[in-house]
TORFI-744558 format. One record per residue (C-alpha): x, y, z; residue number from 0. Coordinates in Angstrom, 3 decimals, always signed. Layout:
! TORFI-744558
- X:Y:Z:NUM
...
END
This chain:
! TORFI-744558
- +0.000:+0.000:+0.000:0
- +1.035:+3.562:+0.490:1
- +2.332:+3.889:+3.335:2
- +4.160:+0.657:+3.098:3
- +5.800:+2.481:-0.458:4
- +6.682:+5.618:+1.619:5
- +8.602:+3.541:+3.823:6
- +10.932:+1.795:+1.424:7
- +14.138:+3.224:+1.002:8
- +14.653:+5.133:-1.956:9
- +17.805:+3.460:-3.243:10
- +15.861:-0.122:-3.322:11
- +12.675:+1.310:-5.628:12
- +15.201:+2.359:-7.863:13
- +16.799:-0.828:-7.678:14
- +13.845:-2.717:-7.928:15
- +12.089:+0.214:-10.969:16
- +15.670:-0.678:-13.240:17
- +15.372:-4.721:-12.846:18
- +11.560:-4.220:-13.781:19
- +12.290:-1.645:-16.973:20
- +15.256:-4.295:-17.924:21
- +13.288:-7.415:-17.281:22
- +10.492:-6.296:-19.642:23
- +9.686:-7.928:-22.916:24
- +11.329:-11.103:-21.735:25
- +14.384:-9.548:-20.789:26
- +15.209:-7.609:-23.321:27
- +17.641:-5.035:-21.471:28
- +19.627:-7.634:-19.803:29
- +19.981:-8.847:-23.585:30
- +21.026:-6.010:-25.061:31
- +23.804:-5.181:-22.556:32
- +24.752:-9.314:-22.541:33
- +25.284:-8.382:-26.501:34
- +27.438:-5.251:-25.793:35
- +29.783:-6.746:-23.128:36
- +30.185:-9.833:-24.616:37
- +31.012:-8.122:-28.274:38
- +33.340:-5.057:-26.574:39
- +34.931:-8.024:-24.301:40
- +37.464:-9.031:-26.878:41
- +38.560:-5.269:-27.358:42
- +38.679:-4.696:-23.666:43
- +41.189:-7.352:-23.028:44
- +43.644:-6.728:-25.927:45
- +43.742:-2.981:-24.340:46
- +44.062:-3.594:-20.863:47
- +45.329:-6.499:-20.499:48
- +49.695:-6.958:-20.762:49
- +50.509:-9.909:-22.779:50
- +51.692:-12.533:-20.295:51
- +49.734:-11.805:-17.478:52
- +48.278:-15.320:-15.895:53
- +45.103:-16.047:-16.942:54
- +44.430:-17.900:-13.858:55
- +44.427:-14.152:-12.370:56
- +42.216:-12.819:-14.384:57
- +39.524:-15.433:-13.815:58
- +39.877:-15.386:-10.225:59
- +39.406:-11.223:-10.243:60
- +36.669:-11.514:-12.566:61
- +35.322:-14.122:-10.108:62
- +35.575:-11.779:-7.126:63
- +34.337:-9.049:-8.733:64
- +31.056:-10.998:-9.988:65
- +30.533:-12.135:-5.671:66
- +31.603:-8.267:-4.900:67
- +28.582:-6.626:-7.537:68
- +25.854:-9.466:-6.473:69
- +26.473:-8.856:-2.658:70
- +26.064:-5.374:-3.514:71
- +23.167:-5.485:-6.022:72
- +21.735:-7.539:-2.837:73
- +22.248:-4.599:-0.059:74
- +21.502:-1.858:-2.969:75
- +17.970:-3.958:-3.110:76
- +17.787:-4.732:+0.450:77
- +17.134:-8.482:-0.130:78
- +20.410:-10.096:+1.782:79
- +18.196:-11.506:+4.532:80
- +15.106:-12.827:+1.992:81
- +18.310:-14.426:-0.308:82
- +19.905:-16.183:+2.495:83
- +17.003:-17.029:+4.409:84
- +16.532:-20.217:+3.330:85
- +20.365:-21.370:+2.518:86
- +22.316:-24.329:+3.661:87
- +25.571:-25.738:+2.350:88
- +23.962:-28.948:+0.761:89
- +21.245:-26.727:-1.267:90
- +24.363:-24.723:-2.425:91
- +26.192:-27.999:-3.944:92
- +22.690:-29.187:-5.746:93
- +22.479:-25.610:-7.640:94
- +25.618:-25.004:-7.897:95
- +27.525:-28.166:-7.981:96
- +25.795:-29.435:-11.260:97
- +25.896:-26.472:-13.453:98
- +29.593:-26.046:-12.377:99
- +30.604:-30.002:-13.093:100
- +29.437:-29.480:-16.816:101
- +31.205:-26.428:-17.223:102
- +34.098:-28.415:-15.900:103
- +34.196:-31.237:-18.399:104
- +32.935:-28.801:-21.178:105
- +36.512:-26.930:-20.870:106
- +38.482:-30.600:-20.766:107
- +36.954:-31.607:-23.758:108
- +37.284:-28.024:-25.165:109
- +41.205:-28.336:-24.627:110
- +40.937:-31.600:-26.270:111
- +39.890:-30.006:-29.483:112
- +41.678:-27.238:-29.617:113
- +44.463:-29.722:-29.852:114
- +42.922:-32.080:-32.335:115
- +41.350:-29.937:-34.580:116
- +42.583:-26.821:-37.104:117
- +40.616:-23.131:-35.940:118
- +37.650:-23.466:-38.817:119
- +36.501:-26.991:-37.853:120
- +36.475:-26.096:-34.244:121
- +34.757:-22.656:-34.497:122
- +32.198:-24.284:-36.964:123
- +31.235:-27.362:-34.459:124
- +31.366:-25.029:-31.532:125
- +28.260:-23.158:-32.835:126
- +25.762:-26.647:-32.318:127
- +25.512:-25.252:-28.867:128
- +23.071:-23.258:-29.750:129
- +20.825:-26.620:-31.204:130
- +21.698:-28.788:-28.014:131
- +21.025:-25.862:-25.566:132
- +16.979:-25.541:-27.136:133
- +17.330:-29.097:-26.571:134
- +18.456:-29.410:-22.996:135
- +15.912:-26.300:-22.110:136
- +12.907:-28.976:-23.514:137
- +13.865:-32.157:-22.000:138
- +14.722:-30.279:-18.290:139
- +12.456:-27.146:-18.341:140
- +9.682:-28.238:-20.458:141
- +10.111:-25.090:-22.793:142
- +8.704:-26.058:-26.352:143
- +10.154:-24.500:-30.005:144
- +7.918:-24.065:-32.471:145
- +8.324:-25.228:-35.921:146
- +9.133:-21.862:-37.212:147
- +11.750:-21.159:-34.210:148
- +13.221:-24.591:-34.667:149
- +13.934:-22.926:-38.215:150
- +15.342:-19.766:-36.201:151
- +17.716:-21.814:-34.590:152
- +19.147:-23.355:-37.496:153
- +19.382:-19.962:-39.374:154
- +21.341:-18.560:-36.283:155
- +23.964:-21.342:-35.834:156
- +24.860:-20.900:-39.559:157
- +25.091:-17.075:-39.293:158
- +27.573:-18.116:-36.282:159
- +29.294:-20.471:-38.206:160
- +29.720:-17.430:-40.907:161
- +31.089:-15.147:-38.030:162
- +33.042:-18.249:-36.382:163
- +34.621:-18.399:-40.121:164
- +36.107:-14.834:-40.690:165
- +37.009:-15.193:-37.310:166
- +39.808:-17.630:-38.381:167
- +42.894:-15.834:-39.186:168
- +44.605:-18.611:-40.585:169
- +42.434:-20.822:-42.490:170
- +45.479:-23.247:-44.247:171
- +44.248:-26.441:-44.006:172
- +46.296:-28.734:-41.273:173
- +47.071:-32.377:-42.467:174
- +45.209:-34.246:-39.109:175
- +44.578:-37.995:-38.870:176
- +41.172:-39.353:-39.245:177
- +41.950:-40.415:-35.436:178
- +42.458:-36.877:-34.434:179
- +39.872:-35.404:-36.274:180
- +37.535:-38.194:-35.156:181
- +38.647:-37.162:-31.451:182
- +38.084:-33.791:-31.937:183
- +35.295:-33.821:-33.388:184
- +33.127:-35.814:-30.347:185
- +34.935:-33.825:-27.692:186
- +34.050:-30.265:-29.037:187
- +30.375:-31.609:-30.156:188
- +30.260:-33.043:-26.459:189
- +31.799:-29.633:-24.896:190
- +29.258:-28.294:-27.282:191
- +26.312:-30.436:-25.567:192
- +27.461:-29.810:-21.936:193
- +27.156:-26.122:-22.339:194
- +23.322:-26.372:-22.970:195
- +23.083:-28.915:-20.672:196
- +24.430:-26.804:-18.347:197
- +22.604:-23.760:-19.160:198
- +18.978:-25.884:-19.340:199
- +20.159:-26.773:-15.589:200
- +21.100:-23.247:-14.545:201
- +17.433:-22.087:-15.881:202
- +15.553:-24.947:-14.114:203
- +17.204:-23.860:-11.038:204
- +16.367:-20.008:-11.764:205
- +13.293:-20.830:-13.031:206
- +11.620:-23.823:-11.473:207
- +13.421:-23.726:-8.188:208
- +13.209:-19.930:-8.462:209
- +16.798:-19.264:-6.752:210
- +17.957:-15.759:-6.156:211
- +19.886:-14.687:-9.377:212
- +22.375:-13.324:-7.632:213
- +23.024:-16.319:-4.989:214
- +23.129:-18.740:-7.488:215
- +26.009:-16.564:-9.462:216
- +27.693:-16.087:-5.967:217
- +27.263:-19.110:-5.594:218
- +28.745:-20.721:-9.004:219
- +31.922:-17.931:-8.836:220
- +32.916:-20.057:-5.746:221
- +32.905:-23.081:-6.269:222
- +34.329:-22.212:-9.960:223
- +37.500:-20.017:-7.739:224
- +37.870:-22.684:-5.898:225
- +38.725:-25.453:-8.312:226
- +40.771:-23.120:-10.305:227
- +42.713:-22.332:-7.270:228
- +43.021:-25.661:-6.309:229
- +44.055:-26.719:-10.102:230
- +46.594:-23.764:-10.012:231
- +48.303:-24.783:-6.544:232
- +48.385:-28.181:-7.611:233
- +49.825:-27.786:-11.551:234
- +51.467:-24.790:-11.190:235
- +55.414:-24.810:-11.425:236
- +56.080:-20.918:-12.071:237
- +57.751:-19.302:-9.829:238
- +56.255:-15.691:-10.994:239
- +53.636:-14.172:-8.578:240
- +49.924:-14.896:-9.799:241
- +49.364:-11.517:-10.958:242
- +52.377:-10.547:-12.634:243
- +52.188:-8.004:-15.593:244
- +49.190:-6.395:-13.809:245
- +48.301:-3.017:-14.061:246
- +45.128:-0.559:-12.564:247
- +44.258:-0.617:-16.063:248
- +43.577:-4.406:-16.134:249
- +40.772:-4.373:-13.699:250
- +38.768:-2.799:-16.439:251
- +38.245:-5.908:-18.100:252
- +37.611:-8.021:-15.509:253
- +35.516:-5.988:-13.797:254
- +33.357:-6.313:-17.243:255
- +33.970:-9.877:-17.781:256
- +32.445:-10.219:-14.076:257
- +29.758:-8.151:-14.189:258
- +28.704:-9.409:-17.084:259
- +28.214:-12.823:-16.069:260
- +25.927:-11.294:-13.124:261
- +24.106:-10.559:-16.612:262
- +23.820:-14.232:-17.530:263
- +22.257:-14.798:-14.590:264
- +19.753:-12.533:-14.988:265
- +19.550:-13.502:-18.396:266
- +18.909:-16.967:-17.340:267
- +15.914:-16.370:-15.337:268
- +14.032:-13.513:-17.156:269
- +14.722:-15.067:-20.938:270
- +16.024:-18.234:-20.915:271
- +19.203:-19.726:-22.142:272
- +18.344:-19.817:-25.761:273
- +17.384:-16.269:-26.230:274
- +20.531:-15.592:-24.809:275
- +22.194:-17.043:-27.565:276
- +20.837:-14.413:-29.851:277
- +22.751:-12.157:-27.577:278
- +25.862:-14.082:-28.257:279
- +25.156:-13.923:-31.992:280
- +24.610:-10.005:-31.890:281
- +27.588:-9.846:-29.585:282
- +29.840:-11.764:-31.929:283
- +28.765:-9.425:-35.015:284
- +29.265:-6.098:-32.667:285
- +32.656:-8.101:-31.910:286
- +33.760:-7.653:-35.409:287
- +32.428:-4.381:-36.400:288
- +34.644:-2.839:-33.136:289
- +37.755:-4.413:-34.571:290
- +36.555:-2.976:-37.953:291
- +35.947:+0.976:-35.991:292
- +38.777:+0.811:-33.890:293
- +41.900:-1.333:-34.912:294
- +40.924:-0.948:-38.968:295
- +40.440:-4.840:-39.257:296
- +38.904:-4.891:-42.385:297
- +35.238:-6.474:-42.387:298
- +35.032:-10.145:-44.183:299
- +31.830:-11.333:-46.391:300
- +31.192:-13.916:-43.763:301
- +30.351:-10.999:-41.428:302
- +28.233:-9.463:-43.869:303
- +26.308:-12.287:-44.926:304
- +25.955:-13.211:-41.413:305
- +23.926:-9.815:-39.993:306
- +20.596:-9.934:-42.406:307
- +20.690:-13.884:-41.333:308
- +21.070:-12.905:-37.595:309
- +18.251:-10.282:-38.131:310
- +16.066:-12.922:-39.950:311
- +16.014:-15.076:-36.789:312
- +15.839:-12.894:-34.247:313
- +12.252:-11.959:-36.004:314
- +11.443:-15.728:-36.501:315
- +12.160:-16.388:-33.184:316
- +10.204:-13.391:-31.731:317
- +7.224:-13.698:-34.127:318
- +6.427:-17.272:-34.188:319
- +6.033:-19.039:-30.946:320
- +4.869:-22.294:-30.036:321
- +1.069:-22.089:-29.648:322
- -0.785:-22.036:-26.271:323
- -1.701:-25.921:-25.240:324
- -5.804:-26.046:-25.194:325
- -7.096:-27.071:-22.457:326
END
């Protein structure tokens, strides 16, 4: 009621006024600023970031600074007691455990085929994602495609495919055995898999379990710091600090890369895992045309054939949805 609105601190109605404005048309500000991030990323990194700096440092401080803006997008919102309320250590391992385990073996068998197969073939598998994450999202959340979004789908992994392409700066052909290639080939189309698998879990717990957005990416920046730093202490055989070759100038992109995934997140539970590929797509396109504005990288036809196709299934995707079950 009034009064009760009177009450509330300002700073958490304006909190609470932004998530509803971004939230709105099924997320469609959380998109849009998923596709800018994720396409000025790249950019951000070859700036800021001194060539030999460990990359183990710069996912732990993007880690931290992901916990650091959801504990404060918590306090700004005044929800830290209603997000913890109900928390215990074995609930955190169920939502956060999962999600994190496919992630793991998605960047093993990643590894794998970045060893087995040339740039082209990889970037070009790599895009089924996209197909196995509307997949996973059906079987585990119950969300249908239509027909005509099915056809979406396809039309977006081969405009990615395009980008993945021109993407490729070196695109001689390697001599691989069929062994390798074979090897390569199930380990990125399995990495590939796990990534929609994990993202169909990720929404079921947003979604169906209807987890704080910002606990559960707390949460997963945890447990994901903690096996890195246990993977670091354990392989690690440099004797140069963790985060050598930093600078002040280097928290810029980590600060992005974390706040961003607080994005995903968000992303997750207001539009689902598959309309956040469309933000990829549009990411990966503002990607190039930022190399094109700012470091004179000249566009490639792949990139231009792949916007009208990008645009074609965003509008498919948007127009045509499955229709309403009768009851």
């Amino acid at each position: 009621n009034t009064s009760e609105h009177i009450r509330t601190p300002v700073v958490p109605r304006a909190m609470a006024a932004i998530g509803a404005l971004l939230s709105a048309h099924h997320g469609l500000g959380y998109l849009a600023i998923h596709a800018g991030q994720f396409g000025a990323q790249p950019l951000l990194s070859r700036r800021f970031v001194t060539p030999g700096t460990p990359a183990t440092s710069l996912v732990l401080a993007a880690e931290a600074a992901k916990v650091i803006g959801c504990m404060g997008m918590l306090k700004a919102e005044g929800r830290v007691e209603e997000a913890f309320k109900d928390w215990s250590f074995q609930g955190f391992l169920f939502a956060a455990g999962v999600p994190s385990i496919t992630y793991l073996v998605q960047n093993v068998c990643l590894q794998v085929a970045y060893q087995k197969l040339d740039g082209i073939v990889f970037n070009i598998l790599n895009q089924t994602k996209m197909l196995f994450t509307a997949l996973f999202v059906f079987l585990i959340v119950g969300r249908r495609q239509s027909r005509v979004q099915c056809l979406a789908l396809v039309i977006l992994t081969a405009a990615g495919m395009l980008v993945s392409y021109s993407e490729v700066p070196d695109r001689t052909a390697k001599s691989r055995s069929f062994e390798s290639f074979a090897l390569g080939s199930c380990c990125i189309l399995l990495g590939s898999a796990l990534s929609g698998l994990g993202g169909a879990i990720a929404e079921w717990v947003l979604q169906r379990k209807r987890r704080d957005s910002y606990l559960f990416s707390s949460e997963m920046a945890v447990l994901g710091s903690a096996v890195i730093l246990i993977n670091h202490w354990t392989n690690s055989s440099s004797s140069d600090g963790l985060f050598q070759n930093w600078t002040r100038y280097t928290l810029i992109p980590v600060i992005t890369q974390g706040w961003g995934g607080i994005v995903v997140g968000l992303i997750s539970k207001t539009a689902g895992s598959v309309r956040k590929g469309f933000a990829i797509m549009v990411g990966l396109i503002l990607s190039c045309v930022l190399k094109w504005l700012v470091e004179g990288e000249s566009l490639r036809w792949s990139t231009f054939v792949a916007v009208p196709l990008v645009a074609v299934s965003i509008y498919l995707h948007a127009k045509y949805p499955p229709a309403a079950k009768q009851a």
